[in-house]
C-alpha positions as CSV (number, residue, x, y, z in Angstrom):
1,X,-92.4,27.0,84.8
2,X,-92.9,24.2,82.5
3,X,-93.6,26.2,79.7
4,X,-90.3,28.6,80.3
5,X,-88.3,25.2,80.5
6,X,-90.1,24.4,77.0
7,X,-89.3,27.7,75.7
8,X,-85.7,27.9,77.2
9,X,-85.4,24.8,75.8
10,X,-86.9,25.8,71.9
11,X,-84.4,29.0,72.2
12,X,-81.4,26.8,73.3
13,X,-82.0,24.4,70.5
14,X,-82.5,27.1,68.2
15,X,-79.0,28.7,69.3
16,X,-77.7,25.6,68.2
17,X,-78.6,24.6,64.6
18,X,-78.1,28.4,64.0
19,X,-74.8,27.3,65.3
20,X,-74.0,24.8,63.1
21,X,-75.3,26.4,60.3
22,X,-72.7,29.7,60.9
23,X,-70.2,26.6,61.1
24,X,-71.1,25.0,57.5
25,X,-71.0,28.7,56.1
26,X,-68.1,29.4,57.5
27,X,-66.7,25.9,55.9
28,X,-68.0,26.5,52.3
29,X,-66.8,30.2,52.4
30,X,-63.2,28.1,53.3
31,X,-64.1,25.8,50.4
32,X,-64.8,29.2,48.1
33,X,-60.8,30.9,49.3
34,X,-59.5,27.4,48.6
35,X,-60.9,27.4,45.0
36,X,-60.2,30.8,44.4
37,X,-56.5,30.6,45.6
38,X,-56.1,27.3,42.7
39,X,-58.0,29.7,40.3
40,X,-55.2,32.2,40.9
41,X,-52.3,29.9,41.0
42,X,-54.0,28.7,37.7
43,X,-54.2,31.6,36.1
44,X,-50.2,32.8,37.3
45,X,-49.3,29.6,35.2
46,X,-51.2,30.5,32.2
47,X,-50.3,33.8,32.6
48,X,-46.4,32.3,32.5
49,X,-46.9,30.1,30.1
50,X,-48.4,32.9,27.8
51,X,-45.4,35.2,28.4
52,X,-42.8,31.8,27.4
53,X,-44.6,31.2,24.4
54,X,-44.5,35.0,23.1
55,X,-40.8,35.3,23.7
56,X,-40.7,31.9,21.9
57,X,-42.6,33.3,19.3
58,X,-40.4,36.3,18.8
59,X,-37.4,34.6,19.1
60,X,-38.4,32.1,16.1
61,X,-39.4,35.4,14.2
62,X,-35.8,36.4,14.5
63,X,-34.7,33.7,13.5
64,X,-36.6,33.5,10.6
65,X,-35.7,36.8,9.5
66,X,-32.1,35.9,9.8
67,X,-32.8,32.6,7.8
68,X,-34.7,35.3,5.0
69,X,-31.5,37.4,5.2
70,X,-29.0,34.6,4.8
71,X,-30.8,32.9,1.7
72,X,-30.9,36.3,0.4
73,X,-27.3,36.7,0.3
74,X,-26.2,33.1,-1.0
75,X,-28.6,34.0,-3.8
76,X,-26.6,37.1,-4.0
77,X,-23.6,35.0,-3.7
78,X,-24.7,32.6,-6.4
79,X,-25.5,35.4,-8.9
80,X,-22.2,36.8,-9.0
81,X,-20.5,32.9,-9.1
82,X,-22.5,32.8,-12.0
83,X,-21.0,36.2,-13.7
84,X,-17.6,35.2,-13.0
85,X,-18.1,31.3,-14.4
86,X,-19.5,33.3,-17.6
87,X,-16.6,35.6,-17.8
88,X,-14.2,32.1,-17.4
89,X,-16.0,30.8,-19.7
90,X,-15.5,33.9,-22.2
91,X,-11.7,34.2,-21.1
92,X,-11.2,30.1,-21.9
93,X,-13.1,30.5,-25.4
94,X,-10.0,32.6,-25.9
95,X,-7.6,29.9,-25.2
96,X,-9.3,27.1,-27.5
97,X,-7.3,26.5,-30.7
Protein backbone atom coordinates (compact mmCIF):
# COMPACT_ATOMS: atom_id res chain seq x y z
CA UNK A 1 0.00 0.00 0.00
CA UNK A 2 2.79 2.20 0.82
CA UNK A 3 4.23 1.98 -2.42
CA UNK A 4 0.67 2.87 -4.27
CA UNK A 5 0.50 5.85 -1.87
CA UNK A 6 4.15 6.76 -3.19
CA UNK A 7 3.20 6.23 -6.63
CA UNK A 8 -0.28 7.96 -6.24
CA UNK A 9 1.52 10.44 -4.79
CA UNK A 10 4.61 10.78 -7.77
CA UNK A 11 1.47 10.76 -10.41
CA UNK A 12 -0.50 13.50 -8.35
CA UNK A 13 2.59 15.64 -8.26
CA UNK A 14 3.35 15.01 -11.65
CA UNK A 15 -0.41 16.18 -12.63
CA UNK A 16 0.54 19.20 -11.12
CA UNK A 17 3.76 20.78 -12.46
CA UNK A 18 2.33 19.55 -15.85
CA UNK A 19 -0.27 21.79 -14.58
CA UNK A 20 1.45 24.70 -14.16
CA UNK A 21 3.45 24.37 -16.97
CA UNK A 22 0.06 24.27 -19.47
CA UNK A 23 -0.63 27.47 -17.25
CA UNK A 24 2.81 29.44 -18.16
CA UNK A 25 2.22 28.33 -21.89
CA UNK A 26 -0.95 29.29 -21.90
CA UNK A 27 0.37 32.88 -20.42
CA UNK A 28 3.27 33.35 -22.88
CA UNK A 29 1.05 32.34 -25.87
CA UNK A 30 -1.28 35.51 -24.13
CA UNK A 31 2.02 37.50 -24.07
CA UNK A 32 2.66 36.33 -28.02
CA UNK A 33 -1.44 37.73 -29.10
CA UNK A 34 -0.69 40.78 -26.96
CA UNK A 35 2.51 41.57 -28.99
CA UNK A 36 1.13 40.60 -32.12
CA UNK A 37 -2.07 42.75 -31.71
CA UNK A 38 0.67 46.16 -31.04
CA UNK A 39 2.57 44.72 -34.16
CA UNK A 40 -0.69 45.13 -36.07
CA UNK A 41 -1.92 48.35 -34.60
CA UNK A 42 1.70 49.35 -35.48
CA UNK A 43 1.83 48.49 -38.64
CA UNK A 44 -2.18 50.15 -39.33
CA UNK A 45 -0.32 53.45 -38.37
CA UNK A 46 2.57 53.10 -40.60
CA UNK A 47 0.43 51.82 -43.04
CA UNK A 48 -1.62 55.42 -42.45
CA UNK A 49 0.93 57.38 -42.20
CA UNK A 50 2.42 56.00 -45.60
CA UNK A 51 -0.88 56.64 -47.39
CA UNK A 52 -0.83 60.70 -45.72
CA UNK A 53 2.48 61.19 -46.81
CA UNK A 54 1.76 60.02 -50.56
CA UNK A 55 -1.23 62.19 -50.90
CA UNK A 56 1.02 64.86 -49.45
CA UNK A 57 3.44 64.11 -51.87
CA UNK A 58 1.09 64.32 -54.77
CA UNK A 59 -0.54 67.15 -53.69
CA UNK A 60 2.96 69.18 -53.46
CA UNK A 61 3.54 67.76 -57.06
CA UNK A 62 0.52 69.70 -58.15
CA UNK A 63 1.36 72.25 -56.80
CA UNK A 64 4.57 72.51 -58.20
CA UNK A 65 3.38 71.99 -61.53
CA UNK A 66 1.02 74.79 -61.14
CA UNK A 67 4.04 77.03 -59.71
CA UNK A 68 6.08 75.63 -63.28
CA UNK A 69 2.94 76.71 -65.26
CA UNK A 70 2.45 80.15 -63.67
CA UNK A 71 6.28 81.30 -63.98
CA UNK A 72 5.82 80.04 -67.43
CA UNK A 73 3.26 82.46 -68.23
CA UNK A 74 4.64 85.67 -66.43
CA UNK A 75 7.78 84.94 -68.52
CA UNK A 76 5.27 84.85 -71.34
CA UNK A 77 3.75 87.92 -69.90
CA UNK A 78 7.12 89.64 -69.54
CA UNK A 79 8.24 88.92 -73.16
CA UNK A 80 5.41 90.58 -74.78
CA UNK A 81 5.79 93.84 -72.04
CA UNK A 82 9.03 93.84 -73.51
CA UNK A 83 7.68 94.05 -77.35
CA UNK A 84 5.29 96.61 -76.60
CA UNK A 85 7.93 98.94 -74.38
CA UNK A 86 10.19 98.46 -77.68
CA UNK A 87 7.45 99.41 -80.02
CA UNK A 88 6.86 102.75 -77.34
CA UNK A 89 10.00 103.26 -77.48
CA UNK A 90 10.03 103.23 -81.54
CA UNK A 91 6.61 105.26 -81.61
CA UNK A 92 8.22 108.08 -78.97
CA UNK A 93 11.59 108.21 -81.23
CA UNK A 94 8.95 109.64 -83.60
CA UNK A 95 7.89 112.38 -81.29
CA UNK A 96 11.53 113.72 -80.35
CA UNK A 97 12.35 117.03 -82.11
Amino acid sequence: ITDSVRKFDNIYNTINESDKLVADMLKKVEEVWKAADNMAAISEEQAASSEEISSTSQDMLEHSQNITQSSYNVAKGADVLSDIAKQLESEVEKFKL
